[in-house]
C-alpha positions as CSV (number, residue, x, y, z in Angstrom):
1,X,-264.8,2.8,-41.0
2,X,-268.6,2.9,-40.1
3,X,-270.5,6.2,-40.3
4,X,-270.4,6.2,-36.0
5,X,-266.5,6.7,-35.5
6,X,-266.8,8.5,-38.2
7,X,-268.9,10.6,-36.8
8,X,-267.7,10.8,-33.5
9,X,-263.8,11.4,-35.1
10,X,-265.1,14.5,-37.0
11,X,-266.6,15.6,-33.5
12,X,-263.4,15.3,-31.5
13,X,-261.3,17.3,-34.8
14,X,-264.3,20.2,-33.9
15,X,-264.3,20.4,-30.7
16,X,-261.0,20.3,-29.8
17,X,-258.3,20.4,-33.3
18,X,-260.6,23.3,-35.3
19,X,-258.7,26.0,-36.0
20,X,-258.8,28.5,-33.6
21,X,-260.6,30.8,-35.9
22,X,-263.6,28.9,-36.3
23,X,-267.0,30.5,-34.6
24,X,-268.0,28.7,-30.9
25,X,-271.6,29.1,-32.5
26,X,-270.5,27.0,-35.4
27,X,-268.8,24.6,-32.9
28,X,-272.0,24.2,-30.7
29,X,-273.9,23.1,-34.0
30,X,-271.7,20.7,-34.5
31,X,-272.0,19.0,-31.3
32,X,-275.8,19.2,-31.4
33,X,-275.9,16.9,-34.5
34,X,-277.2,13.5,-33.2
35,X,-274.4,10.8,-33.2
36,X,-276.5,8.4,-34.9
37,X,-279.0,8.8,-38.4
38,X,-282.5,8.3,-36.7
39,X,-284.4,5.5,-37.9
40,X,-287.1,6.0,-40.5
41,X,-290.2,3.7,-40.2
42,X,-292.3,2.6,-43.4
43,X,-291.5,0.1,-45.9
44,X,-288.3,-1.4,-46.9
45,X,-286.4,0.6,-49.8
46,X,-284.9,-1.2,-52.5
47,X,-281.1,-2.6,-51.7
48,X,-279.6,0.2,-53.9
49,X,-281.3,3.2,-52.0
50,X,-279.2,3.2,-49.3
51,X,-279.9,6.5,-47.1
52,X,-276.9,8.7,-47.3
53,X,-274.2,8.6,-44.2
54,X,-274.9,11.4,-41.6
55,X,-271.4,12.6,-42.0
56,X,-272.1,13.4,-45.5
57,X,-274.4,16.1,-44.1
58,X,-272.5,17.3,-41.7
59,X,-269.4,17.9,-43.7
60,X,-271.6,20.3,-46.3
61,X,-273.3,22.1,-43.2
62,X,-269.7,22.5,-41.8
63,X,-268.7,23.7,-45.4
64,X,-271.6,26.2,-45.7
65,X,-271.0,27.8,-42.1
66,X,-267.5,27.9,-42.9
67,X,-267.8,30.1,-46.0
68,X,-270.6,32.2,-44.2
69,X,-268.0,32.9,-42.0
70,X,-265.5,33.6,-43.7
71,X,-267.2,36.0,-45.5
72,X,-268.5,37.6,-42.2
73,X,-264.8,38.0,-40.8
74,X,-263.5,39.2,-44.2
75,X,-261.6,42.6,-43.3
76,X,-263.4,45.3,-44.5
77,X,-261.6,47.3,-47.5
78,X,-259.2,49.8,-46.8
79,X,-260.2,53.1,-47.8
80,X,-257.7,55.7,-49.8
81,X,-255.4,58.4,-48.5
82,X,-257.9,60.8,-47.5
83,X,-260.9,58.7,-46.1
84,X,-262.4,58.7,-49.9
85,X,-263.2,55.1,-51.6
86,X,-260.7,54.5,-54.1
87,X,-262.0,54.8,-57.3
88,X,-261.2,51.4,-60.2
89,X,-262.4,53.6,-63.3
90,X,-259.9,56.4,-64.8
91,X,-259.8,59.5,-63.3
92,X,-261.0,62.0,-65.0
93,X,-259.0,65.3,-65.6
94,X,-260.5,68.6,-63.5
95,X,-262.1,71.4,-65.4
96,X,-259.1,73.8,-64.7
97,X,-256.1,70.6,-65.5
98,X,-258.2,70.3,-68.8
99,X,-258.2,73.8,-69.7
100,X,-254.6,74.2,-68.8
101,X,-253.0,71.0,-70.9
102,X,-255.3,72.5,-73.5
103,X,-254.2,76.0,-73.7
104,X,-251.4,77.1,-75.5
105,X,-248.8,79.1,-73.4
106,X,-248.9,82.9,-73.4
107,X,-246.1,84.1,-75.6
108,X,-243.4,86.1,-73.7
109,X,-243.3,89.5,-74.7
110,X,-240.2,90.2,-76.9
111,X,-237.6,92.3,-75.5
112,X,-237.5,96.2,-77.1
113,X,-234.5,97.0,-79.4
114,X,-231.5,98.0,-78.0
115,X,-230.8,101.8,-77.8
116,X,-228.6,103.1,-80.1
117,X,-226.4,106.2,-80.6
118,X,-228.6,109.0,-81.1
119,X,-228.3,110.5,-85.2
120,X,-227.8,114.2,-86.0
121,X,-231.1,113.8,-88.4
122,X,-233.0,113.2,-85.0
123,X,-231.7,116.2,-83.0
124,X,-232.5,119.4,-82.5
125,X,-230.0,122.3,-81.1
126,X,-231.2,125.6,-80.0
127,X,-228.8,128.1,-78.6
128,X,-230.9,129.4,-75.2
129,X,-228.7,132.5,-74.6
130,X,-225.0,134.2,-75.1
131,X,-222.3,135.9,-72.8
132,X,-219.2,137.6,-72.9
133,X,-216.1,136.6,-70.8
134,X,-212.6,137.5,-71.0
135,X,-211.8,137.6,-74.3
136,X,-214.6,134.6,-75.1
137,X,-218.2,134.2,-75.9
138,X,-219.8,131.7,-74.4
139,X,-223.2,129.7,-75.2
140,X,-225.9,127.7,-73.2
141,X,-227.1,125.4,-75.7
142,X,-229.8,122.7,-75.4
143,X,-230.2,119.4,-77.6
144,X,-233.9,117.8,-77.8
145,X,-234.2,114.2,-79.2
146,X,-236.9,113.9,-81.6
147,X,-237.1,110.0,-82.5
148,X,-237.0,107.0,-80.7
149,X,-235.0,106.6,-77.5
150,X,-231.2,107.2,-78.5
151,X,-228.2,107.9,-75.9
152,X,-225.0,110.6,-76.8
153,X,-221.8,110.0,-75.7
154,X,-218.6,111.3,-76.2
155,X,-217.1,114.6,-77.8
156,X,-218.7,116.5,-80.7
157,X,-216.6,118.2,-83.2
158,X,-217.9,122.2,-82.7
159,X,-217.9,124.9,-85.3
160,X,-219.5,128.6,-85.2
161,X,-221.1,129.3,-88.4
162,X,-222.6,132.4,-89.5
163,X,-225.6,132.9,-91.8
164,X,-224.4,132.5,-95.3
165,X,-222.5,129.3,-94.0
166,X,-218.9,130.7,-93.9
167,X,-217.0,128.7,-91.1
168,X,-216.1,130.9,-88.4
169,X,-214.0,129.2,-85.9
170,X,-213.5,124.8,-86.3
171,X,-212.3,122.9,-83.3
172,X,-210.4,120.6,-85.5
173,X,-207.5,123.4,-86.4
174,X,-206.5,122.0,-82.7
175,X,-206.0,118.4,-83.6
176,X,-207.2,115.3,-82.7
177,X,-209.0,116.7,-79.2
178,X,-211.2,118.6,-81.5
179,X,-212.1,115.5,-83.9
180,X,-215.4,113.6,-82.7
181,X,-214.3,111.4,-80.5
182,X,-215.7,109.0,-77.5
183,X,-213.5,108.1,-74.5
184,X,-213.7,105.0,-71.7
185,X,-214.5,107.5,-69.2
186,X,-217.7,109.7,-71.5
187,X,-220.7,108.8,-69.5
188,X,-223.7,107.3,-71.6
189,X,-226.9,110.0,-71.8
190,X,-229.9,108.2,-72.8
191,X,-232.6,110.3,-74.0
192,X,-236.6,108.9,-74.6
193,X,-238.7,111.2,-77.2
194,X,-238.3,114.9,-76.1
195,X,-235.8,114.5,-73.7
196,X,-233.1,117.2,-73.7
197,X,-229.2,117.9,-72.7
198,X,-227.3,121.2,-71.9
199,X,-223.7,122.2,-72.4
200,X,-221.5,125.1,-72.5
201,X,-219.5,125.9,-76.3
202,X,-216.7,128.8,-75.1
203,X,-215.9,130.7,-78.9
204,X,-212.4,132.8,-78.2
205,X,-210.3,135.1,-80.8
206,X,-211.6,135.4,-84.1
207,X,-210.1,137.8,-86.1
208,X,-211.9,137.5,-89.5
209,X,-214.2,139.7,-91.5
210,X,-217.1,140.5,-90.1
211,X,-219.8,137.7,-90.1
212,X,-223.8,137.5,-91.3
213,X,-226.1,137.2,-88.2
214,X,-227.3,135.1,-86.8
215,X,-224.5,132.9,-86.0
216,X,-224.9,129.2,-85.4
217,X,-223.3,126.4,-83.9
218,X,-222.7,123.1,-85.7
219,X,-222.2,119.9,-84.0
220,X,-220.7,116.7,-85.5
221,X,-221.1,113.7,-83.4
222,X,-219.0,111.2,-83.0
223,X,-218.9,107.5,-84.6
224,X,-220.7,108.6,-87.5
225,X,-223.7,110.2,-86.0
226,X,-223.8,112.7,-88.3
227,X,-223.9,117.1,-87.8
228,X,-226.3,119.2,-87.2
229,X,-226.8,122.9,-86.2
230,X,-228.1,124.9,-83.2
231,X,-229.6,128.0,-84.2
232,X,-230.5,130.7,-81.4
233,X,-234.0,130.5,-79.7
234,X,-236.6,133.0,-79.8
235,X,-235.1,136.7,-78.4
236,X,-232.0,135.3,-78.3
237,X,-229.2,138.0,-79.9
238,X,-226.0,137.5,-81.9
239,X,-224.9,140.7,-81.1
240,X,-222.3,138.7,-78.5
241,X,-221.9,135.3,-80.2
242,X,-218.6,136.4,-82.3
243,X,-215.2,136.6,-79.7
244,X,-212.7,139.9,-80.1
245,X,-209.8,138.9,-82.0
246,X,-206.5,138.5,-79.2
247,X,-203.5,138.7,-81.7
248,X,-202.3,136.2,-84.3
249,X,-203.2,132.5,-82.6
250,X,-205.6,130.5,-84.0
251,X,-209.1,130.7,-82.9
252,X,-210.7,127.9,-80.6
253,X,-214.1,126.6,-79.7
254,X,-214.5,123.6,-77.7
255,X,-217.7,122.5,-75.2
256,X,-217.6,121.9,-71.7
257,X,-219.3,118.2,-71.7
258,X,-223.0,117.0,-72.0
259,X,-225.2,117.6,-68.6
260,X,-229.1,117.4,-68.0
């Protein structure tokens, strides 16, 4: 095929078969390109300098303005989620994510002992006052916790004592209701450090000798707890702790249940 059809074939495939993509001012180039090589004057080059074919030339222009423009049409690159470049190198933790995969956890606080039953070593009884009834003696009489936080519960066993130690009256000549016992239905009294609880002890019909003052109270607790004894409080008189003997029962002291 000479270099003319040639020439004038690669024309026609621009003009009018290019890809649609390809620029009109690449096309108009292209046609401008003369059909024919002009002819050189001077001397005669050797047979085996032949010049090189115009179509030569115009398939590398056609190649350079191709790749020009394809890299001028290249879509730009897509920016990430939030409008910010994306970034190729590793990300690099925050201050604040650093310090936190860094630092240990804080330990959780342990949970405080469980309260227990309140011991007889840890309480203090002090009778507050005394007064007569029919054929009774009855005592206000208030229980300070001296120790850790402790709760009572239950039923004391109760005797009045005087002051050489002789037993006066024991709440367990009436049987088991005068052991130390606990119930399902005793309520739970907690008590913190200092914390006190009232109750009533009603003393009837003693008909012994005559007792040492000043007369006590002892209190055994239940489940162990221990006893200990509630002596009376500053001004506070025996004078009408001991009940008047009523005939030949037996004596009987019992409380009236714990209160605040």
């Amino acid at each position: 095929m000479s270099d003319e059809r040639f020439d004038q074939d690669l024309r026609s495939v621009l003009q009018e078969d290019a890809p649609r993509d390809v620029p009109d001012d690449l096309r108009r180039r292209v046609g401008a390109v003369p059909a024919t090589h002009p002819a050189t004057s001077g001397p005669t080059r050797p047979v085996w300098r032949h010049p090189v074919p115009l179509w030569i030339g115009v398939v590398s222009a056609i190649a350079v303005l191709l790749a020009v423009g394809t890299l001028q049409f290249r879509p730009a690159p897509q920016s990430s989620v939030g409008g910010a470049p994306s970034s190729t190198g590793s990300a690099q933790p925050s201050p604040s994510t650093a310090a936190g995969a860094n630092s240990s956890p804080s330990p959780t606080p342990s949970h405080a002992a469980a309260v227990t039953a309140c011991r007889a070593a840890n309480l203090v009884g002090r009778i507050l006052s005394w007064q007569g009834a029919a054929g009774s003696r009855i005592a206000d009489v208030e229980v300070t916790n001296t120790a850790a936080p402790c709760f009572v519960r239950g039923t004391p066993a109760l005797q009045l004592v005087d002051a050489s130690g002789r037993i006066l009256l024991d709440s367990a000549t009436a049987g088991p209701s005068g052991q130390p016992h606990v119930t399902s239905t005793d309520p739970t009294f907690e008590l913190i450090p200092g914390a006190h609880l009232r109750t009533e002890v009603q003393a009837s019909n003693y008909c012994g000798a005559a007792p040492a003052a000043p007369i006590d109270i002892a209190f055994t607790l239940p489940s162990g707890g221990g006893r200990f004894v509630s002596r009376p409080g500053p001004g506070v008189s025996s004078a009408e702790a001991v009940p008047p003997c009523n005939g030949p029962t037996a004596g009987h002291i019992e409380m009236n249940g714990w209160r605040r």
